[in-house]
N, C-alpha and C positions, 0 to 999 in steps of 0.2 A: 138876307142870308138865310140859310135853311137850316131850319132848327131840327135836332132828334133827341128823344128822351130814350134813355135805354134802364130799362130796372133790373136792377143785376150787373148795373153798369160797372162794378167793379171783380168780376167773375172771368173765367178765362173765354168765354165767347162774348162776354158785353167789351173787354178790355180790346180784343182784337175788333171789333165793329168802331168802337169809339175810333180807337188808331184810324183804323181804314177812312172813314169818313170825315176827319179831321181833317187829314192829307186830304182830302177831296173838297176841302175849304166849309163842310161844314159845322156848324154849333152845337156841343153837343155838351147834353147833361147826361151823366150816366152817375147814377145813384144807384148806393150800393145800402150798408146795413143804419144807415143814418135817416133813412125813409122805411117805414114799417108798412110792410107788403102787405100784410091785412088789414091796414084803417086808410079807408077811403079817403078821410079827410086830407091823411097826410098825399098821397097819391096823385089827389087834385091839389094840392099847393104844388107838388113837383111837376104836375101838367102846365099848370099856368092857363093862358091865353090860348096854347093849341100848340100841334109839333107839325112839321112836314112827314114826320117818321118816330112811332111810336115803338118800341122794341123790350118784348117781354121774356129776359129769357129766365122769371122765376112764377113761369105758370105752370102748378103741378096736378092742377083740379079743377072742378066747376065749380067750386068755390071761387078761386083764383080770379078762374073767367071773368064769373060776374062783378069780382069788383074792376076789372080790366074793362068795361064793356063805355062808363062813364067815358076817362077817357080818351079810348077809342072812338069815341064820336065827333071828339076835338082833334084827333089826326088824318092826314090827308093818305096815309099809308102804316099801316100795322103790319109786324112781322111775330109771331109766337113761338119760341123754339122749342117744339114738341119731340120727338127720337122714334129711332125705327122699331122700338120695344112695344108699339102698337100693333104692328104686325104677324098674320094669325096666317099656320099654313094651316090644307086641310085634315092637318090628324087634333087639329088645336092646340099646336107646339109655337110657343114664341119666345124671344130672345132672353127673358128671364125664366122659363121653363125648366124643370128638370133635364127633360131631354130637348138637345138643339132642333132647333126648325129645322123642317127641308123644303126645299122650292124648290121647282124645275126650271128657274134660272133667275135672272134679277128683277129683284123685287119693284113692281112698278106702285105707282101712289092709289093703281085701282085693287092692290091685292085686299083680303078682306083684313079687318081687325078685331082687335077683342072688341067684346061687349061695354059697353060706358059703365062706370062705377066712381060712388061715389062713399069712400071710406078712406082710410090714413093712404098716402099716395107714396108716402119713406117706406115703401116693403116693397118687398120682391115680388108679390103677387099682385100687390096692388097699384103698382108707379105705372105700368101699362096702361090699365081698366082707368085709371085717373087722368091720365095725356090723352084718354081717345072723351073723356066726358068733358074735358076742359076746350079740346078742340071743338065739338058737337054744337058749345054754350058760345063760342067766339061764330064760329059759322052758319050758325043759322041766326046768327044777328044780323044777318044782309048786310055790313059793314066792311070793308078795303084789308079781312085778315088774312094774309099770309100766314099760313101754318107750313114750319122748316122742319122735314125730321133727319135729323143726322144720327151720324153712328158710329161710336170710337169716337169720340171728339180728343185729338193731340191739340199741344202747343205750348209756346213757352210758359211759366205760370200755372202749370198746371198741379193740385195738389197731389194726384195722383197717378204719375205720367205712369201707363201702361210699359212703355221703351225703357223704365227700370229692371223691367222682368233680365232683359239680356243686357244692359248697361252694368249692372252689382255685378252682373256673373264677370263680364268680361273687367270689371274694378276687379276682383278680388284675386284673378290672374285663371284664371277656368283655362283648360285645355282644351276641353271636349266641350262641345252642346249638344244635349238630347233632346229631340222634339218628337213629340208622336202623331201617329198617321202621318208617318214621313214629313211631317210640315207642311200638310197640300190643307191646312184650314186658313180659311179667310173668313174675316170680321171686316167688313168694308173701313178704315180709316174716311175720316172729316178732319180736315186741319182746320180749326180755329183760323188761320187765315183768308181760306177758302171758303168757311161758313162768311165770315162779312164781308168779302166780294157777294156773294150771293143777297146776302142783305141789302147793299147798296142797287144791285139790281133792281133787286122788289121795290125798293125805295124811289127808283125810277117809272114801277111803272105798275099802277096798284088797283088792288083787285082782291077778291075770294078765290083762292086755291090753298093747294098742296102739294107742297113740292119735296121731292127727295134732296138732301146734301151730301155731298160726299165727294173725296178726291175725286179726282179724272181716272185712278189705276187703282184696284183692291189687290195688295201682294198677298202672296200666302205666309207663312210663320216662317216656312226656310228664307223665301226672300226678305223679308223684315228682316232676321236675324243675321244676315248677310249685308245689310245694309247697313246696321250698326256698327256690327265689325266694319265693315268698311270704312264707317267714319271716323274708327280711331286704330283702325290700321293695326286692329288684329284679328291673327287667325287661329283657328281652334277646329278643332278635326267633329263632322257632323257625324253625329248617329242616329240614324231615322229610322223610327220603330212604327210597324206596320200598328199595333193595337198596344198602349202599354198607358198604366195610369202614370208613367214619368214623362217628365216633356210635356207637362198640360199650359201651353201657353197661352195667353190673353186672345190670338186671333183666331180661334179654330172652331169660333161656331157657325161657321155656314153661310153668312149673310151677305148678300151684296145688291146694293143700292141700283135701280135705273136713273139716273139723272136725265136721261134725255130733254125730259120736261122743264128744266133750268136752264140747259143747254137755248133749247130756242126762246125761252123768253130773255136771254142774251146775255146768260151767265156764262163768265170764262174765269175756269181756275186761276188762283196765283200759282200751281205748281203744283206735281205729284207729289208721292207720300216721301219721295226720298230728298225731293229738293225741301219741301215743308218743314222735313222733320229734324232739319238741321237746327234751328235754333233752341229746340228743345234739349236735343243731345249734348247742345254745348253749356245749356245748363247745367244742366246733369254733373258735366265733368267740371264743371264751377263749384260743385257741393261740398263744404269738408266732409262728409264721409264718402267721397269719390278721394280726393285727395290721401285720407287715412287708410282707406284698403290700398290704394294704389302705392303706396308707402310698404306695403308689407310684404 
């Protein structure tokens, strides 16, 4: 039977991998805050003997890397889930920048990145500069690592589902949503679902790369915000402001993923952003304070 260790296995992308790969009959230890991410020792107890499929989704550095590297040399298939916030357009804008990137279209895995760094990787300056030195310390290990970078990661479980932003409003009985730059921004969504199809992929068939994650569809804020409402079957009169600081919602910086490259090594979505993000939503509306605004 085919074993996987996932660290972080108790996180909203190890949760969704474990699921997927379960139902696919295989063994899976996914370890969460019971295994301590920086002592080796604990790390090779959790490795054991060896995995078919090794999966890091709590590597934030070349620190990290290196104690991942051990390991790694005991599995037959390594995935790291790294994010698209390594990506650098040419003014030197990227996704935690003050001002949003621009690209002249979707971002492929040869676009360039920041510089490798290696300092606190919890900062907005620094979680970029740290995912591009973390990935650098796995890949030039000549080792079987898949490096994943998603964007927007949704899904059930999640502690901070972005689909709050229009969910509260439309709880608390909103008439009206204002979105600005008319709602034509796009932040590519990754459903957690989707991300471990993609996993199991790699799992299948292992190697050094990089690959982009991300739904099949990038909507922009007016169709996200349509899509919500539509899931609870309400309506609210749209106001789209060509330039305005109101309406600053979660999708509107610019970014959207090429997956092609997952595509052929024979990755197929579970679903767009609107069939995915259903089970998120109906959490949502499972929360007592969805229940106590909806009450008012």
């Amino acid at each position: 039977m085919r074993r996987a260790l996932i660290l972080g296995g108790t996180g909203l992308i190890g949760r969704a991998a474990a699921r997927r790969l379960r139902a696919s009959g295989w063994t899976v230890d996914a370890v969460g805050s019971e295994v301590d991410r920086a002592d080796p020792a604990a790390l090779d107890r959790a490795m054991g003997d060896g995995a078919d499929l090794l999966v890091d989704c709590l590597c934030y550095s070349a620190t990290n890397a290196r104690t991942l590297l051990p390991l790694a040399r005991k599995a037959r298939s390594v995935v790291m889930i790294s994010a698209k916030a390594v990506y650098v357009d040419s003014a030197g804008r990227h996704a935690n920048s003050a001002d949003a990137p621009r690209f002249d279209g979707p971002v492929t895995e040869e676009q360039p990145t920041l510089a490798p760094l290696e300092s606190d990787p919890f900062t907005r300056d620094g979680y970029g500069p740290n995912k591009v030195a973390a990935e650098r310390t796995l890949l030039d290990s000549g080792l079987p690592v898949t490096v994943l970078r998603p964007s927007k990661v949704h899904g059930p479980g999640n502690r901070r589902p972005l689909e709050s932003y229009f969910v509260d409003r439309i709880a608390a009985g909103h008439k009206v949503v204002v979105l600005a730059d008319r709602g034509e921004g796009v932040d590519h969504p990754t459903a957690a679902a989707n991300l471990a199809a993609l996993i199991e992929t790699v799992a299948a068939h292992p190697g050094a790369r990089v690959l982009n994650a991300a739904d099949p569809d990038a909507p922009n804020g007016l169709e996200i915000s349509r899509i919500i409402a539509g899931h609870f079957g309400h309506r609210w009169h749209e106001i789209l402001l060509d330039h305005s600081e109101a309406g600053l919602h979660p999708w509107r910086r610019g970014f959207v993923l090429d997956t092609s490259a997952a595509v052929a090594l024979g990755y197929r979505p579970v679903g767009d952003y609107a069939t995915t993000v259903q089970e998120t939503l109906h959490d949502l509306a499972s929360t007592s304070s969805w229940q106590y605004r909806a009450r008012e």
